[in-house]
TIZA-296441 format. One record per atom (N, C-alpha, C, CB): z, x, y; residue in one letter. Coordinates in steps of 0.02 Angstrom, whole numbers, plus 50000, padded with zeros to 5 digits. Last residue first. Glycine has a CB too. Example, Ala and Ser with C-alpha at 12.3 -4.5 7.8 and 13.67 -1.06 7.14 Angstrom:
<pts>
503545064249888S503575068449947S503945064550002S502865070449970S503905066049716A503905061549775A503905066049835A504525056549776A
</pts>
This chain:
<pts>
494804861750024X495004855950063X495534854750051X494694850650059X495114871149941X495074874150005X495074867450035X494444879250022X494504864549821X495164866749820X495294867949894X495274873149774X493274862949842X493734856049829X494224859749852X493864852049749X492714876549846X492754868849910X493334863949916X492134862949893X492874878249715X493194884049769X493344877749838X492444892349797X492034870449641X492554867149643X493054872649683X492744864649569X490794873649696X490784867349738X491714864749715X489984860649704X490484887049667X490634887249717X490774879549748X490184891149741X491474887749513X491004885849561X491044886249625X490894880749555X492664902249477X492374896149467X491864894749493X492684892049478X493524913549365X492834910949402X492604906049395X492334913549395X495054921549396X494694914749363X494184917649417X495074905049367X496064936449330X495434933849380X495464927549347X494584937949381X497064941749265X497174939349333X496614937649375X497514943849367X497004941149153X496784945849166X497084947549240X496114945249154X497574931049102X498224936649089X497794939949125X498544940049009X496514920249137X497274922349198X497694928049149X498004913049218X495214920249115X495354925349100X496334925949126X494744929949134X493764910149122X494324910249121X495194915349091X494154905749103X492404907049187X492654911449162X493564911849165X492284916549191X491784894349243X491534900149229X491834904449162X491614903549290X492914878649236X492594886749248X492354890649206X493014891149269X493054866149190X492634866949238X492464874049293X492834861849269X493884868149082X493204866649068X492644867849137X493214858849042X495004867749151X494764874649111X494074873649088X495224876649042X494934857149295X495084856249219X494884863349191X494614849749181X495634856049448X495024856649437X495524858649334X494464863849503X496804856249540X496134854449565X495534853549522X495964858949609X497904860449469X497904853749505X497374851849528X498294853149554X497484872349405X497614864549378X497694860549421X498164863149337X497764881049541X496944878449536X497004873149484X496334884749509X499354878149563X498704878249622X498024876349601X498584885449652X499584885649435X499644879249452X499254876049516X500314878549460X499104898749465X498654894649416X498824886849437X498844896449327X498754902949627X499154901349607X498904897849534X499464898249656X497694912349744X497974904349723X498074906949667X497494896849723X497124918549886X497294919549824X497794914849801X497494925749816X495884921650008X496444914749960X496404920249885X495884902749940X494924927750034X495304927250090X495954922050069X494824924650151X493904933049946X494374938149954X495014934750024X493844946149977X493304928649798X493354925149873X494114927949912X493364915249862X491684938649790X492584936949777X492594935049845X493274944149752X490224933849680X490334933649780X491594932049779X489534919749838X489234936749587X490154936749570X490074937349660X490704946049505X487554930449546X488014934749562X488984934149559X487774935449623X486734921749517X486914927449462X487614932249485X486164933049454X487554909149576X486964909849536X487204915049483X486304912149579X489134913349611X488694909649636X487914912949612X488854909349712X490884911249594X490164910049549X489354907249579X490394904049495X491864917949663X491434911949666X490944913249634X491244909449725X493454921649621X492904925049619X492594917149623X492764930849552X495124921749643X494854918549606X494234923549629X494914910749612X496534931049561X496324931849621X495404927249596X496414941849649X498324924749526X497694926249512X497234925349556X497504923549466X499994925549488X499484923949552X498804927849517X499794928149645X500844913849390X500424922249400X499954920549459X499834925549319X501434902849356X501704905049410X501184912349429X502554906249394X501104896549234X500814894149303X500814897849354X501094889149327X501634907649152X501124905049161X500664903449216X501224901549139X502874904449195X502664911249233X502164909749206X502954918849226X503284892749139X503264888349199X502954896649232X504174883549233X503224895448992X502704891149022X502604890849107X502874884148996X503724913448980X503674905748984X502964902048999X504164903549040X502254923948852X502814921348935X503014914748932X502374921249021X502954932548721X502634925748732X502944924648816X502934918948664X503574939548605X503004943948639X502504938348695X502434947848565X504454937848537X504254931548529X503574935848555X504654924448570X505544949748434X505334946348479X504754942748480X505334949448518X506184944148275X505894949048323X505684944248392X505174953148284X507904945948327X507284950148304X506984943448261X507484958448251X508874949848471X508644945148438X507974946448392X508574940448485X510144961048478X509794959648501X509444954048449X509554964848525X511974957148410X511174960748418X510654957648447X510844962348356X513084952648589X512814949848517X512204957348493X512274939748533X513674948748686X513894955348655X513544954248576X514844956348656X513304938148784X513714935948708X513964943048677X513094931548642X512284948348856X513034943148886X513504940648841X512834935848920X511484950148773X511924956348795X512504950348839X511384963948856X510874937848724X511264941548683X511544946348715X510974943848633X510354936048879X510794931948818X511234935448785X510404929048762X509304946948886X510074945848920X510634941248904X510004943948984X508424943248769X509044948348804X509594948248823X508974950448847X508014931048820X508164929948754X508824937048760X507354930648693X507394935548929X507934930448933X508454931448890X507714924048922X506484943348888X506814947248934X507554941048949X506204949549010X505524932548792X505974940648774X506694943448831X505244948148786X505184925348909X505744922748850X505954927848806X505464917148801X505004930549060X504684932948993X505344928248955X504624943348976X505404936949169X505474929449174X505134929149111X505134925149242X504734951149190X505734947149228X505824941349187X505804942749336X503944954349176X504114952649117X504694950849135X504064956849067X503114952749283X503084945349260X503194947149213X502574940649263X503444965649349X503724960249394X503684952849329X503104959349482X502744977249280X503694976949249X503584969249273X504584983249303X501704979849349X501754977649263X502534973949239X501684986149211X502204980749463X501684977049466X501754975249374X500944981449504X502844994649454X503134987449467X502804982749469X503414986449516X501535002349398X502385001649351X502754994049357X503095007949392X501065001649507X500685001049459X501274998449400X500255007949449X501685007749609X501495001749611X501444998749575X501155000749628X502105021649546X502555016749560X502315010049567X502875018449612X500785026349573X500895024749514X501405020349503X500965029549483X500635027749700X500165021649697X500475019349618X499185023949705X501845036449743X502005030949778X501295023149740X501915034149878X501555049449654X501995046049649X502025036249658X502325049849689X500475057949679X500275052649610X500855046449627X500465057249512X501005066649800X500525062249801X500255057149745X500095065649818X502115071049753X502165063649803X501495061549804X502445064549889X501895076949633X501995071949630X501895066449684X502435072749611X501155087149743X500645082349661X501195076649636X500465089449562X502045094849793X501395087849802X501235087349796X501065084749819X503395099649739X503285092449731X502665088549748X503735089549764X502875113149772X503265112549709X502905103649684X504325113149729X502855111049917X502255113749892X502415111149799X502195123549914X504075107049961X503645101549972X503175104749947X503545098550039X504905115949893X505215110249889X504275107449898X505985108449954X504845125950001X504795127649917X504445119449871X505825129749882X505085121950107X504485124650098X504395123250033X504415131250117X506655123450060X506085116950089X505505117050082X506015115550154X506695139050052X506765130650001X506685126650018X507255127749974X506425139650189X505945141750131X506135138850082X505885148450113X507435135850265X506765134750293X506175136950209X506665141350379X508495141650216X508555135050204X507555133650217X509245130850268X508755155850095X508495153150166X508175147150150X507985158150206X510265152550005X509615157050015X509435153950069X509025157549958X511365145849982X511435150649996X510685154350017X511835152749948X510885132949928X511035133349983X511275140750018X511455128549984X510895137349799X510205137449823X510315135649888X509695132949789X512235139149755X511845144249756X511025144549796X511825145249688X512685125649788X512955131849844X512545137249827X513805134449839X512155118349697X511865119049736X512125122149796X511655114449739X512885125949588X512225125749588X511775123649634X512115123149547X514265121749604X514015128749609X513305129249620X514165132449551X514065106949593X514065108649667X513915117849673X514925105949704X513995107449454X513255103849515X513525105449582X513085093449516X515085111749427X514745115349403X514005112649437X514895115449329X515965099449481X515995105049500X515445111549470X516635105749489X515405089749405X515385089949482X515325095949520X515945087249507X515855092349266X515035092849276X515115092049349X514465086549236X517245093249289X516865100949289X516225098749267X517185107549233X517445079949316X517505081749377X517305090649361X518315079249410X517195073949176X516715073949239X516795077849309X516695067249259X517225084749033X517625082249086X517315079249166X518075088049097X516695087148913X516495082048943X516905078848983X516295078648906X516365108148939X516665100248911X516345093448927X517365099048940X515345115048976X515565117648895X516015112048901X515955126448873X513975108949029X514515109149040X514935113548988X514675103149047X512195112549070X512695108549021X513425111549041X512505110048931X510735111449180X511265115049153X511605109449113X511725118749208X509685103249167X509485110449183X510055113749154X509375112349265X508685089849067X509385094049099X509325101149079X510175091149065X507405092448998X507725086949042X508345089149097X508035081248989X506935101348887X507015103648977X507245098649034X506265105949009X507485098148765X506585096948786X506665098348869X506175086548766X508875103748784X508305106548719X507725103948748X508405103248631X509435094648861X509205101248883X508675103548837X509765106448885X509205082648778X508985083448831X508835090048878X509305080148850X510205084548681X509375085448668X509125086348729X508965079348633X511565086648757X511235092848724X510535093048695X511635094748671X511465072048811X511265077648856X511145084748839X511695078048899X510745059548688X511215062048694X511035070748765X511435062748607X509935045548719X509925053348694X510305055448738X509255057748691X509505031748644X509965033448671X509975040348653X510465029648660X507885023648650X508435025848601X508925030848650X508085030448527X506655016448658X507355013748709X507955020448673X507715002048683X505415020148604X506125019548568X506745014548595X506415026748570X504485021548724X504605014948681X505205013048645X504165014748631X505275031248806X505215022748846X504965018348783X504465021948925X505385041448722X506195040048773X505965032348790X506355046448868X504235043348668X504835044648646X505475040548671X504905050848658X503475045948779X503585040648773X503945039148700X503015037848788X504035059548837X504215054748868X504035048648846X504065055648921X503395065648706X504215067548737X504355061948776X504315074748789X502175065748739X502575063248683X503255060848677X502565067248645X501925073748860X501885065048863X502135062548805X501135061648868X503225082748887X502585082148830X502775075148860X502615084648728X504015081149069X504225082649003X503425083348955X504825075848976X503725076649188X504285083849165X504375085249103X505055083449185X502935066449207X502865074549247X503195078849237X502935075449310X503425058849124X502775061349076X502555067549141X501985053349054X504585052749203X504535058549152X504105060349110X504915058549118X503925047649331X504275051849321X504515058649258X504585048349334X503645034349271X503105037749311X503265047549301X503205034249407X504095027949180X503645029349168X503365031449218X503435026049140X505555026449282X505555030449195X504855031249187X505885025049116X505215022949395X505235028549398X505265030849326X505705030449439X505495006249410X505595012049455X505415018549450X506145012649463X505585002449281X504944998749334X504945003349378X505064990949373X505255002249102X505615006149145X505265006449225X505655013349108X505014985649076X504844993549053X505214995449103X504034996949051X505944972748942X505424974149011X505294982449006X505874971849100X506564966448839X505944965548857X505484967948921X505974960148855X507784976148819X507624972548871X507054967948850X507484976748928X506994988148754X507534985048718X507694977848751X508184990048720X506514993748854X505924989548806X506194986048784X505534991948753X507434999248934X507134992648959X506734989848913X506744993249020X508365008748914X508435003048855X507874996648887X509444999648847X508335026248925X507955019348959X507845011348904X507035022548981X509835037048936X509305032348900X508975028148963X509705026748836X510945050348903X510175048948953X510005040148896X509225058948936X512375052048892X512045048348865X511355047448924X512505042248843X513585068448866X513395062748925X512605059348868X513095068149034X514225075048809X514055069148778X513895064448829X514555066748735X514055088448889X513555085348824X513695079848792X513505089448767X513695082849049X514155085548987X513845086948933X514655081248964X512295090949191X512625085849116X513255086049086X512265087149051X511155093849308X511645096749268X512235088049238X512105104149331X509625092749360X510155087649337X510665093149301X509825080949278X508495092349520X508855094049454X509515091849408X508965099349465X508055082549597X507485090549571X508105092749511X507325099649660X508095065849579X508435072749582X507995078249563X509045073149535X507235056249474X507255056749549X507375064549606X507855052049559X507995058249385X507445059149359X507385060649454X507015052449302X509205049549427X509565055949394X508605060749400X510045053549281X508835037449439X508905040049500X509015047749493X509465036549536X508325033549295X507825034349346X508055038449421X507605026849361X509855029849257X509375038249242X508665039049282X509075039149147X509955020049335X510295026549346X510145033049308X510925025449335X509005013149279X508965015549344X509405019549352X508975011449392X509605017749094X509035012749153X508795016149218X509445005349188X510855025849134X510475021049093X509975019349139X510875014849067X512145038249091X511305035949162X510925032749103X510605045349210X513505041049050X513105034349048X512575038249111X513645025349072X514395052949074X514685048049048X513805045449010X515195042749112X513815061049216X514045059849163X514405056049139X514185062749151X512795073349311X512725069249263X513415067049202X512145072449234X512175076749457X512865078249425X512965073449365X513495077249479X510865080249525X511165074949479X511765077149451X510715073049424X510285088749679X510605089149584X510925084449575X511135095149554X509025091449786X509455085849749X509565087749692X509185079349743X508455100749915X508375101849837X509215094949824X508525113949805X507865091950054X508255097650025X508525094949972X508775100950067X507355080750090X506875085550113X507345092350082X506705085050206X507105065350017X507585069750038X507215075650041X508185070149996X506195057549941X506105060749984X506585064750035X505795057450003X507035053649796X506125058549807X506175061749871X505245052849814X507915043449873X508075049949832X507565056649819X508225047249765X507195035349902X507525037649960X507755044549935X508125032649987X506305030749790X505915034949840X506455038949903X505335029249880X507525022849754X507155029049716X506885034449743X506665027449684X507495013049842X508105020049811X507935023649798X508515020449761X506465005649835X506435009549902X507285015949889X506505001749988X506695003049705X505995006149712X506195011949798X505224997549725X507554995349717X507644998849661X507245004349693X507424995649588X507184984749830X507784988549817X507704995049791X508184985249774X506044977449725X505914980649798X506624987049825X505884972549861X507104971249650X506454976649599X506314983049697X505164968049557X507584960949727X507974966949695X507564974849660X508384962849632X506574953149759X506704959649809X507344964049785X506864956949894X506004949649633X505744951549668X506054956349738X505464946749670X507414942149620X507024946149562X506634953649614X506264939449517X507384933949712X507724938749713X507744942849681X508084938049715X506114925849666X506264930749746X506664935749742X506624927049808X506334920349569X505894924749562X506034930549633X505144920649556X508374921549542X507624917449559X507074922149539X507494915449646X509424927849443X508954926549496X508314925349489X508954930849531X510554927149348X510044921249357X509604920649413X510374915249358X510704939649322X510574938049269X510174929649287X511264938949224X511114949749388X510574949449412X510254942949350X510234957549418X512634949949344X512424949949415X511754948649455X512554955249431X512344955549238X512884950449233X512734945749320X513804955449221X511764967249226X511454965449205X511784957449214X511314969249152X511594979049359X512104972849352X511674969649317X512394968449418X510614996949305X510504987149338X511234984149301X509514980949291X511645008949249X510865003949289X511235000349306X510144999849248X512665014849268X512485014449225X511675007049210X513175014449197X513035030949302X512605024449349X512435021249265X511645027649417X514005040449281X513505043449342X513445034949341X512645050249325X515645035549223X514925034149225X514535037449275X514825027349233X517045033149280X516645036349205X516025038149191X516665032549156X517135037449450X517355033549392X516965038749319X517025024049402X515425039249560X516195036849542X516645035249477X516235031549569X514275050449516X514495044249506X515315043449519X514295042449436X513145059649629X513385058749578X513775053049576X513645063549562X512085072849706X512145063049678X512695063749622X511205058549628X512075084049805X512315081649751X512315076649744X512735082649738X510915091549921X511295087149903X511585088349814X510855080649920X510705108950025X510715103549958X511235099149939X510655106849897X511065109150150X510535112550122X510385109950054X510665119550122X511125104450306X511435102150271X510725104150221X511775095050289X511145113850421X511665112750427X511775108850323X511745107750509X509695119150474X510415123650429X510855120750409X510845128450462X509255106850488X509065109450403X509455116550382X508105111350394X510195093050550X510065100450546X510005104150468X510665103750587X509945078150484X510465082450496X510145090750505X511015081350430X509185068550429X509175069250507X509505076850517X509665062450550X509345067050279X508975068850328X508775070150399X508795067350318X510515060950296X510515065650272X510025070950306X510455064050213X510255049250338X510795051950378X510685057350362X511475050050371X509225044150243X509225044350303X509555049350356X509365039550309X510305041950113X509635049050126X509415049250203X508745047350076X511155032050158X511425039950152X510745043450184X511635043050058X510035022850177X510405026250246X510655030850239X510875023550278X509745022050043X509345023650096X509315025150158X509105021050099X511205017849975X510795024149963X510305026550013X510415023449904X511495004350042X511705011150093X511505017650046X512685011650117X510484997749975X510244998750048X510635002650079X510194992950089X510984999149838X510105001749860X510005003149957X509404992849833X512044992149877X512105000849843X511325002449853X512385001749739X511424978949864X511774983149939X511914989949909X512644979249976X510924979249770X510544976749815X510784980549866X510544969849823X511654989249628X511374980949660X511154982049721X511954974449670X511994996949469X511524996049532X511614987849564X510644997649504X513565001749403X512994996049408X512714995049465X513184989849392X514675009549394X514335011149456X513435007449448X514375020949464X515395006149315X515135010249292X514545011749338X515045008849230X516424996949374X515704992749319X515314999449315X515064984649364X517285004049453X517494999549393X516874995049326X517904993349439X516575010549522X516805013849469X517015007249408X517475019049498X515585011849614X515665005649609X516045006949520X514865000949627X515025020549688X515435020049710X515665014049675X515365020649769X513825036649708X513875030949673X514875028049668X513455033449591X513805050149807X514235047249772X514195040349764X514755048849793X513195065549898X513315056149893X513365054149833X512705051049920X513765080049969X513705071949903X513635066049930X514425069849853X513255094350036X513285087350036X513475083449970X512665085250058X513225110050074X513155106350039X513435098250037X513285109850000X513625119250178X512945116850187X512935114450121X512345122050209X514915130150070X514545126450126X513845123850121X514515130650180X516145129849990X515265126549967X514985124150003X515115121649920X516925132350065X516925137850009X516045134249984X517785137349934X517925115750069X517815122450081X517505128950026X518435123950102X516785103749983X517305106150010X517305111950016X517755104749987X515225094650053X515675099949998X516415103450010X515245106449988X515715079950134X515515087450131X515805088450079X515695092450183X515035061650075X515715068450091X515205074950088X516545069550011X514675046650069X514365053550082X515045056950096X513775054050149X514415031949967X514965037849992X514715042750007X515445040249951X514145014849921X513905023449919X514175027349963X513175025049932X514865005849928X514585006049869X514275012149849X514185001349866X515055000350074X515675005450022X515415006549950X516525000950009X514184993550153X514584989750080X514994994550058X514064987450009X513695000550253X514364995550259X514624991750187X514154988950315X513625014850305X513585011150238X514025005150220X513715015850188X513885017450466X513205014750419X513235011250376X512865018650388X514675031950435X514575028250454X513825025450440X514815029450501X515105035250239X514935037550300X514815032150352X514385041550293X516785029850184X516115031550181X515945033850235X515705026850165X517785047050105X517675039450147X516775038350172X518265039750235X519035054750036X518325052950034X518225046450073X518065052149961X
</pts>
């Protein structure tokens, strides 16, 4: 197995099916020793795999396989690794996650998840991603991000209230609770199950499955493929926004700290939570201001400032309307001036 050209971190692996399972592909999560923990550079040669993938003659390469190196399909986010980044890197690790995800969505031929050990977090988001998932049965689906203080930002809340009872799926994102791959078939999550929990016969039982649909005509499972999926692509890309836009200022939350704490100590989580942002993401929310002028709301659509930005100019007394979890302030039009000078 070796990587493909391109993927220069070695963190993701493309191989042919081996003989006998033609026009089938893997790419392969690569980072066995941490259970194939998402990071930055595994996000950026996932998007060149799919890339490469996609280029390739639509006889030539008819369905993928995702699956994991080692014990684990993926067992999310480097929680050890992502644990003191900035807001930036926060921020373009989340960006990462997102452009994986979608690299996985848009593969133009049918994707199976080879599922097993662990898909946590984003690695069950990437598993959700996949048109289909075959499992062990003690393979473990979960989304522990509430457990976290944060939500599932990539794809858990977009993704599985399209495949599953909206009950069903918020089941899985408030609980955080860990479900096991024989419930998971039971509510239609996973397509097939294994009769063991040997990983290399859930590989092999995801590669039968996609030699069978690579066996039919490639031009019409594609077809299949983009009529099937466009209602998602089309809800997909604004709802994703919407997700990461909510998830971005619980990064920095004294819940989401308080977390990773205790998962670094190997400790229980901390109860209860505080439900409280720092002081310094307070300041830090960008809020979009509005000018108050007579009766009307005139937005001042060409600045968007910073709370700390407008305390420095002007007192809570001296607005309108003061709303920053909302993300609006309204002020005067004479203290908009001040500030802009």
């Amino acid at each position: 197995m070796a990587a493909a050209a391109g993927l220069s971190s070695g963190q993701v692996l493309i191989r042919k099916a081996p003989q006998g399972k033609t026009h089938v592909y893997n790419i392969a999560f690569n980072r066995p020793d941490v259970r194939n923990a998402i990071t930055l550079e595994m996000m950026t040669d996932l998007s060149r795999a799919a890339k490469y993938l996609s280029g390739l003659p639509q006889s030539e390469c008819r369905a993928v396989v995702l699956s994991g190196e080692g014990k684990s399909f993926c067992a999310g986010r480097d929680l050890k690794a992502s644990r003191n980044f900035t807001p930036d890197q926060a921020k373009e690790y989340l960006q990462g996650m997102k452009d994986g995800v979608k690299a996985v969505l848009g593969l133009p031929m049918p994707v199976i998840a080879a599922v097993h050990g662990h898909a946590m977090g984003g690695g069950l988001e990437f598993a959700l991603a996949s048109d289909l998932r075959v499992a062990s049965p003690a393979t473990v689906l979960r989304l522990p991000e509430t457990a976290l203080g944060l939500i599932p930002g990539v794809g858990g809340c977009v993704l599985l209230p399209l495949m599953l009872p909206i009950a069903t799926a918020l089941d899985m994102v408030y609980t955080s609770r860990p479900v096991q791959a024989t419930e998971a078939f039971n509510f239609g999550l996973v397509n097939r199950l294994t009769e063991s929990d040997n990983a290399e016969d859930v590989y092999n039982k995801a590669l039968e499955l996609a030699s069978s649909i690579a066996a039919n005509g490639p031009l019409a499972v594609r077809a299949a493929k983009r009529v099937i999926r466009k209602r998602q692509d089309e809800e997909f890309p604004p709802w994703l926004e919407s997700a990461s836009a909510e998830r971005e200022p619980l990064t920095f939350t004294k819940d989401h700290q308080a977390a990773l704490d205790w998962f670094a100590a190997k400790k229980s989580p901390p109860a209860p939570f505080e439900g409280m942002l720092n002081e310094q993401d307070f300041f830090r929310k960008q809020v979009v201001v509005f000018i108050a002028v007579t009766e009307a709301l005139v937005p001042c659509v060409c600045e968007v400032f910073s709370l700390a930005d407008l305390f420095e100019h002007c007192s809570v007394q001296q607005t309108h309307k003061f709303a920053p979890d909302m993300g609006i302030v309204i002020l005067d039009v004479s203290t908009v001036l001040s500030i802009l000078r």
